[in-house]
C-alpha positions, 0 to 999 in steps of 0.5 A: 463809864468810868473815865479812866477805864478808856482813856489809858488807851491812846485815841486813836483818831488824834491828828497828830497820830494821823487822824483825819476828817475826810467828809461832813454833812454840813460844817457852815459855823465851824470847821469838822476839821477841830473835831480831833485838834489835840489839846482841850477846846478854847473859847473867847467870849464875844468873838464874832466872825462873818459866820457869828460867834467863833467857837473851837469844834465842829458846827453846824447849821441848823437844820430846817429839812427831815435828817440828821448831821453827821462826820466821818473820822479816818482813825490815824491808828486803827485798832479795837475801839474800847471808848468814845468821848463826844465833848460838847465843851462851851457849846450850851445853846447849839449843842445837838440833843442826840448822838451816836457814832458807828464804825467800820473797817476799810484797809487802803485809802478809800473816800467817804463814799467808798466806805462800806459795813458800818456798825453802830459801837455807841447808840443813840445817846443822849448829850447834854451842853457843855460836857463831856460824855464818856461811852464805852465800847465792847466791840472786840473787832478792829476798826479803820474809820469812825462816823459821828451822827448828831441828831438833828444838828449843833456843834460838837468841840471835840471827838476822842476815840481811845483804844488799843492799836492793831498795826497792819502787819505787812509794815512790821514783818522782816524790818527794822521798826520803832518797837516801843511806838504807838502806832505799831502797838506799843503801850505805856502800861505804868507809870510813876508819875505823870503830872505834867503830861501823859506818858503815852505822849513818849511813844506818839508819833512825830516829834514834839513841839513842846514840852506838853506833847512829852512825859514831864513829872513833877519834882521829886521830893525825896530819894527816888526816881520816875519810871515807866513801863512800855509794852512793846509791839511784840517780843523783839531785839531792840538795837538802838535806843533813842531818848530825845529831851528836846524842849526840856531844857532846864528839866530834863532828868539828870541820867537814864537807864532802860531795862529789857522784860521777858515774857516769863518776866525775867529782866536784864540791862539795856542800857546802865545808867547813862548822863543825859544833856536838855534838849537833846537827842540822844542816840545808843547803838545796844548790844543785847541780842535778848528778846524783850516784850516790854521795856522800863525806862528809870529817869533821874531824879525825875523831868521828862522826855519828848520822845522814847525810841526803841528801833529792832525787830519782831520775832516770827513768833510775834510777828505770827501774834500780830497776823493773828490779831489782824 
């Protein structure tokens, strides 16, 4: 499958969304935890801990008993699963031959154990060392958990689970939410540029420690200016707008604006053009009282953001779309 087919798509296991490694068969080399680390896998060369080599993914012992390895992955956003990355990265002589992963969906807290109705989304497949393997998924049905199975044994660096939100619709209905992010469905759907970062990284959740967890482009060389387009949880009046440059202190974009869209694609002001400050959060009470379905965000000339904010409310109708979804 083509990378970019899913990987538009947020992962939705990433544990700085709230992901988690609730349970493993085995984790003797190296800790399940790793599995969902943002950031690409590292490795130092001759570096030998009490167990062996240190390596920066989930490893296994090797398995001398009939069965298979396997880890349960709570999803920090649920949703419908549209793509599964299993990364073998620096792992050439321990990887595992094999791999599937399943999933299923279970609302509240339970444990590992109390974890009921799994799904095969990606068969067993064949992996090879020190790769990345892209599969896709054309399950339509929302998931809260992922379980990875390799075959018999080995290491895996990384487990990326892209798809599309579905929040839980008790925690939107009647309360002033943040409309743009991530976990309540929001989604970057264009963008001019994003050579520095991915733009998704401006609805995560949580704030950004450095400038790699927000939006940066590369330096413009002519007249105009870098934008994106996010599609909102649903159609909502959005209140307040907050655009955080934090840690971008000398390339934060010079000034802003944001542009409300109507569903029948109509378009009106937000907020005009404004100054922004470096590492800064800044804060704008609105006074639109139009529904949007989507915002643009215009920087200027060009720089990045840590964090777009847009906190209002949904409609009933949307609202109704979202309980549908559910």
């Amino acid at each position: 499958m083509n990378r970019q087919d899913h990987e538009k798509w947020p992962d939705l296991a990433a544990r700085n969304c709230g992901g988690s490694v609730i349970a493993a068969s085995d984790e003797s080399f190296a800790e399940k935890e790793a599995l969902i680390r943002p950031g690409r896998p590292v490795f130092s060369p001759k570096t030998f801990g009490g167990k062996g080599q240190v390596y920066d993914g989930w490893e296994t012992r090797r398995r001398r008993t009939p069965g298979h390895d396997w880890a349960v992955v709570r999803l920090g956003m649920p949703g419908v699963i549209h793509g599964v990355i299993i990364d073998t990265a620096w792992f050439k002589g321990n990887f595992p031959p094999y791999a599937s992963v399943e999933a299923c969906a279970v609302d509240g807290h339970p444990t590992a154990d109390e974890l009921t109705g799994w799904v095969e989304i990606v068969p067993r497949s064949l992996l090879s060392g020190d790769a990345h393997h892209h599969f896709g998924v054309s399950d339509e049905r929302r998931f809260t958990h992922v379980r990875l199975n390799i075959y018999p044994d080995g290491g895996v660096a990384r487990l990326r689970v892209h798809g599309d939100v579905i929040p839980d619709p008790a925690y939107l209905s009647g309360l002033t939410i943040d409309l743009a992010a991530l976990e309540n469905g929001g989604l970057v759907t264009a963008c001019s540029d994003e050579f520095y970062s991915a733009p998704n990284n401006v609805i995560a959740s949580g704030e950004a420690r450095n400038q790699a967890e927000g939006w940066e482009t590369a330096r413009r060389r002519d007249d105009g200016n870098d934008w994106l387009v996010v599609r909102l949880a649903g159609a909502g009046r959005i209140q307040v707008a907050e655009l955080d440059t934090r840690n971008l202190v000398h390339n934060a974009p010079g000034w802003a604006a944001l542009t409300g869209i109507e569903a029948d694609g109509g378009e009106f002001a937000l907020l005009d053009k404004t100054r922004l400050h470096p590492d800064t959060r800044h804060r704008f009470r609105l006074d639109s009282d139009r529904e949007a379905v989507a915002v643009r965000l215009d920087i200027y000339p060009d720089g990045g953001l840590a964090r777009l904010r847009l906190l209002g409310t949904l409609t009933p109708e949307a609202v109704q779309k979202i309980n549908t979804r559910w």
